[in-house]
N, C-alpha and C positions, 0 to 999 in steps of 0.2 A: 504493500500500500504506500500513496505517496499523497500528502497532504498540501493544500494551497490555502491563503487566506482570502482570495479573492476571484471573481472570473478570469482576468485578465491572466493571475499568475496561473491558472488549474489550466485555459488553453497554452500558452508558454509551456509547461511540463509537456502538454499533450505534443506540440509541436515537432520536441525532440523524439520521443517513445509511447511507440501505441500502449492504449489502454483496455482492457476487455468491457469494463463497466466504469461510471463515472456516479458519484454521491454529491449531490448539493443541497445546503440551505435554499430557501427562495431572498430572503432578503439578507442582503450584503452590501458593502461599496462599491458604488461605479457602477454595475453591473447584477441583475437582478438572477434570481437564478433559474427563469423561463426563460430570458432572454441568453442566458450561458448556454442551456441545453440547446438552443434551437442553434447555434453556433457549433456546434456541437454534431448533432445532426445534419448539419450542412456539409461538416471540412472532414469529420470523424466519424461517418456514417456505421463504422463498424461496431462502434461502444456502447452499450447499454447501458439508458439513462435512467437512472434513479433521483426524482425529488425526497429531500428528507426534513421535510418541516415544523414547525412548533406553530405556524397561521392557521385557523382554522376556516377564516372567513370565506364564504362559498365561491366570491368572483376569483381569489386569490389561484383558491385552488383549480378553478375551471380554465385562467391562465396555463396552467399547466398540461390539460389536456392534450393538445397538439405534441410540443416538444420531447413529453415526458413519456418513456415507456411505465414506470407505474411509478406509487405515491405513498411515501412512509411517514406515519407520523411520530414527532416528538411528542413526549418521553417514547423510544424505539427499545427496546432490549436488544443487546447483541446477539442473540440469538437469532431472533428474529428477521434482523441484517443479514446476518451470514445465511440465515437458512433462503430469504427472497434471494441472496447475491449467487448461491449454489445454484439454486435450480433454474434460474435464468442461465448461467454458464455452463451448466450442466446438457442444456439443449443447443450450445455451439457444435456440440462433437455428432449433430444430425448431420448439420450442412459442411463437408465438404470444400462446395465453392467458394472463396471469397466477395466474388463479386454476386452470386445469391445473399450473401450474407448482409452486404452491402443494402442491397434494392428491400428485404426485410429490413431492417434497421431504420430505413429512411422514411418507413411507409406513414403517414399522417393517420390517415381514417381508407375503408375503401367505399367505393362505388354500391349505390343502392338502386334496385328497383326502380326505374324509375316512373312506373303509375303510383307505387306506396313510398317513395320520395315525393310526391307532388300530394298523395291524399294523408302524408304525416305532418305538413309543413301548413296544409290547408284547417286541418284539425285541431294545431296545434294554436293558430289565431282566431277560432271560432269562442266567444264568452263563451261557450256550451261545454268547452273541451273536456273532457274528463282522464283520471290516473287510465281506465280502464279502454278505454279509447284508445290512446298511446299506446298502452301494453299489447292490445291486438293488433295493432299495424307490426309497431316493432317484430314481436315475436315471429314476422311472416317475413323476415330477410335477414341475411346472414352476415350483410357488414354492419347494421343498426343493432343487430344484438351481439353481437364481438363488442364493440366499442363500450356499447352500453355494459355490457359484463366485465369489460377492462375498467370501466371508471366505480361501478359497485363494489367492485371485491380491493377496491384503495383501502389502505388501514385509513384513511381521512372518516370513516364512516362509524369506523370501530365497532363493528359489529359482531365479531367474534367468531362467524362462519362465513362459509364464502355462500354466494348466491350464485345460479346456474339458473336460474327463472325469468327470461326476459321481461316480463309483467308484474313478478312481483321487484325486480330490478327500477324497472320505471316507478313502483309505490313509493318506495325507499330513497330514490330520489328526487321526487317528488313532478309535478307539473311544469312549476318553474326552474328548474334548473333545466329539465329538458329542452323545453324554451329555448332557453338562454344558449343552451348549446348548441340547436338545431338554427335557429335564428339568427342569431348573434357573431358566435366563434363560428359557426357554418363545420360541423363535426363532422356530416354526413357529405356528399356530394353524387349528384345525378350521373347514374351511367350509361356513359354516352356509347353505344352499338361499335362506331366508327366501320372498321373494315371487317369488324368479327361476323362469324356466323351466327344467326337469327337462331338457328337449329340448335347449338350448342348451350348458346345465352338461354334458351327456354328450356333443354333439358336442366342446365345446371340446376334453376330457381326449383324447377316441376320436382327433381330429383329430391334438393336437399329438403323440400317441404315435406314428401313423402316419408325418408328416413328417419326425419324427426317425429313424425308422428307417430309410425310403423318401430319405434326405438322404443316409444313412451308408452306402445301397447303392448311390447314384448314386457317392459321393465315391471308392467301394472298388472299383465298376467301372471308371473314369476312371485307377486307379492311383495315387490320390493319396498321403501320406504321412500315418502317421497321425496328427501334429498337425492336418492339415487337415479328416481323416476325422474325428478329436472334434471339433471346430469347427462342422461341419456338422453330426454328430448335435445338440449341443446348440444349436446355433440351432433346428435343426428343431422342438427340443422348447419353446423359447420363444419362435418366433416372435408367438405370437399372445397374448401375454404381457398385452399392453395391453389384450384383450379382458377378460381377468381383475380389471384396474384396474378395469375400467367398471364391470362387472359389482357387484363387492365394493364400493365404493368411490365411484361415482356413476350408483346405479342407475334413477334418474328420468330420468339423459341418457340411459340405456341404454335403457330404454324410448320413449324417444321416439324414439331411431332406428331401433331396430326396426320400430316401426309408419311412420316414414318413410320407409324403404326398402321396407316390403310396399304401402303407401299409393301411392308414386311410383314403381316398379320399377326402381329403384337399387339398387346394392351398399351394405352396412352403413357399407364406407369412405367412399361419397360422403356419404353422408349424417352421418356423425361429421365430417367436413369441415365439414358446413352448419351441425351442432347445436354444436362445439367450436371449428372453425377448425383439426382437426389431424384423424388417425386414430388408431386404436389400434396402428399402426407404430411412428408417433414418440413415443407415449405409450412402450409398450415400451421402445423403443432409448433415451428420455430416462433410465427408473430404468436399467435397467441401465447405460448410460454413467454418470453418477453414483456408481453402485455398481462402477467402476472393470472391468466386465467384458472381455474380450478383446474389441480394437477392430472383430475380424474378424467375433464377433459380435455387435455393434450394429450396425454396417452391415445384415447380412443380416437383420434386424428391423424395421431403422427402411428397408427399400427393399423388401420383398419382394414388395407389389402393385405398384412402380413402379420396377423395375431399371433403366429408362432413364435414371432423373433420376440417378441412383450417376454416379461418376468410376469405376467400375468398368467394364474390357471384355474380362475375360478370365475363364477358369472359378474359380469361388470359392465359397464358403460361400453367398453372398449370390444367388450365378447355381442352386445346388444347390438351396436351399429355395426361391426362385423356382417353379422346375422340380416340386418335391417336394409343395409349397402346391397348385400345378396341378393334377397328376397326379393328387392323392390326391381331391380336390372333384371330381374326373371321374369317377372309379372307383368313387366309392364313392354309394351309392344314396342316403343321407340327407344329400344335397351339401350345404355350408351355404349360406346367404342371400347371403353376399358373393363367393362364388366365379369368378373370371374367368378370363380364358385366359389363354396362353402369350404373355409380350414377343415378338414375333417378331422386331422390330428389335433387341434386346437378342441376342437368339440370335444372330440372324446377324453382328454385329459380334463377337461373341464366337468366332465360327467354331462355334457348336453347335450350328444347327438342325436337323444329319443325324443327333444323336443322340436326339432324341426320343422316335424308334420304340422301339430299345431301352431307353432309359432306364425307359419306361411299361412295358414288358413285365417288368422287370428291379422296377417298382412293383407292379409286380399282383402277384409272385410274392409281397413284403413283404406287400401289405396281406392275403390267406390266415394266414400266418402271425400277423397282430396280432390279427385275429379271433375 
């Protein structure tokens, strides 16, 4: 660790020798410390930014939103520290690439919807507007509820578990701070088609809406609790999260691997393997682990074509969307490109291969109703 007393002197250290993570107050001399991170994230895209504050005041911290991958507050235990500062570094040894790591690193907010981008923004300026209003737009796209579960599970809230419920995420904080963020800091932004395919943009949304729900009915048949049951709806809903990176973000790889995989009759993931050295798994599970998401679900993101490679062997978020990722590319007629089968050796160490039957029947029934 290497200590500075001001912005100006922490970019100087940084100058000479890279840094994996960087820790800042917000207020200091000269130099605030939203304004250090975003400097930060410009010249040092590689570093993961940690705010560590004693302000608790709401604008303060919604400053922070943009620059800051997550948000500690004072009094922090070092424990604490170390344990956010491990498992954010923990998920570098996904990626490989530097310059992936880079384009994660720099990412602001992603791209939403954009008909429930126009009716969240319209909703949200209506006197009428309601928590529960918000919570059903949100929970029906995957970069409004990422962000929004990045800014809940801040220790700014101190809530003492983490939240994985897009809806109840929006209760918690509240109408106006959404506002504020949607309007205001502008958190969200319209996704704009450009050259991408029509076809891909609507499986993606059609996909992850299915998974999430087909996740949330496997998790509710199984009896689980409903910390677990929200866990698995929202993995399901960002599983495929990475695919959105590519897409938005670096769209020439994204066409290459498309035509690589129709070209050589591979899955999208082997072929993001060949063109990147990763997939759009661990692309996924990278920003969200960095953006301090619940650990239960990065796993089930960053493993869901590949449950075997997990330390996982028992039912979970990660074995759910597995199962849910399956099921829904089987059932459903416009399969996508990348679609595989069932871990079976996963299963059966998990003791769940004799659930299947049901679990698909209990998916068909979901995917009627998403339709």
């Amino acid at each position: 660790m290497e200590f500075a007393s001001n912005g100006a002197a922490a970019l100087e250290r940084m100058a000479h020798s890279p840094f994996d993570a960087i820790v800042t107050d917000m207020r200091m001399p000269g130099m605030s410390g939203a304004q250090l991170l975003e400097q930060v994230r410009l010249y040092y895209p590689q570093t993961i930014r940690f705010v560590l504050s004693g302000q608790s005041d709401r604008e303060t911290i919604l400053r922070t939103v943009i620059p800051a991958h997550q948000y500690l507050a004072k009094p922090c235990a070092t424990d604490v520290l170390r344990q956010k500062l491990s498992q954010a570094l923990a998920l570098k040894d996904l990626l490989e690439n530097s310059t992936v790591k880079e384009l994660i690193s720099q990412i602001k907010a992603l791209p939403c919807t954009p008909d429930l981008y126009l009716q969240l923004r319209e909703t949200l300026k209506s006197p009428a507007c309601s928590v529960a209003d918000v919570g059903r737009i949100i929970e029906r796209d995957m970069a409004m509820t990422s962000k929004i579960l990045q800014l809940v599970n801040s220790a700014f809230f101190g809530l003492g578990h983490h939240i994985s419920n897009p809806a109840q995420a929006v209760f918690v904080l509240g109408t106006e701070t959404v506002k504020s963020l949607v309007l205001s800091i502008g958190i969200f932004s319209q996704f704009a088609a450009g050259n991408l395919s029509q076809r891909d943009i609507d499986w993606l949304w059609k996909h992850s809406i299915a998974t999430s729900r087909m996740s949330q009915k496997i998790a509710q048949l199984e009896g689980q609790e409903k910390q677990t049951i929200d866990d698995c709806f929202a993995a399901g809903l960002l599983h495929d999260i990475g695919k959105l990176i590519l897409m938005t973000q670096r769209h020439f790889e994204w066409e290459t691997i498309g035509k690589m995989a129709k070209s050589e009759n591979i899955t999208l993931w082997d072929a993001e393997h060949r063109v990147l050295g990763c997939s759009h798994a661990e692309l996924g599970a990278y920003l969200l682990g960095i953006w301090g998401l619940p650990s239960a679900i990065v796993e089930a993101v960053a493993w869901h074509h590949n449950p075997s490679g997990s330390p996982v062997v028992q039912l979970s978020p990660l074995a759910v969307v597995h199962m849910a990722d399956c099921i829904h590319a089987a059932l459903d007629p416009c399969k996508a490109d990348d679609s595989d089968s069932f871990d079976s050796d996963f299963l059966a160490r998990c003791g769940l291969k004799d659930r299947v039957e049901q679990w698909t029947r209990a998916c068909r029934t979901v995917l009627g109703e998403t339709q």
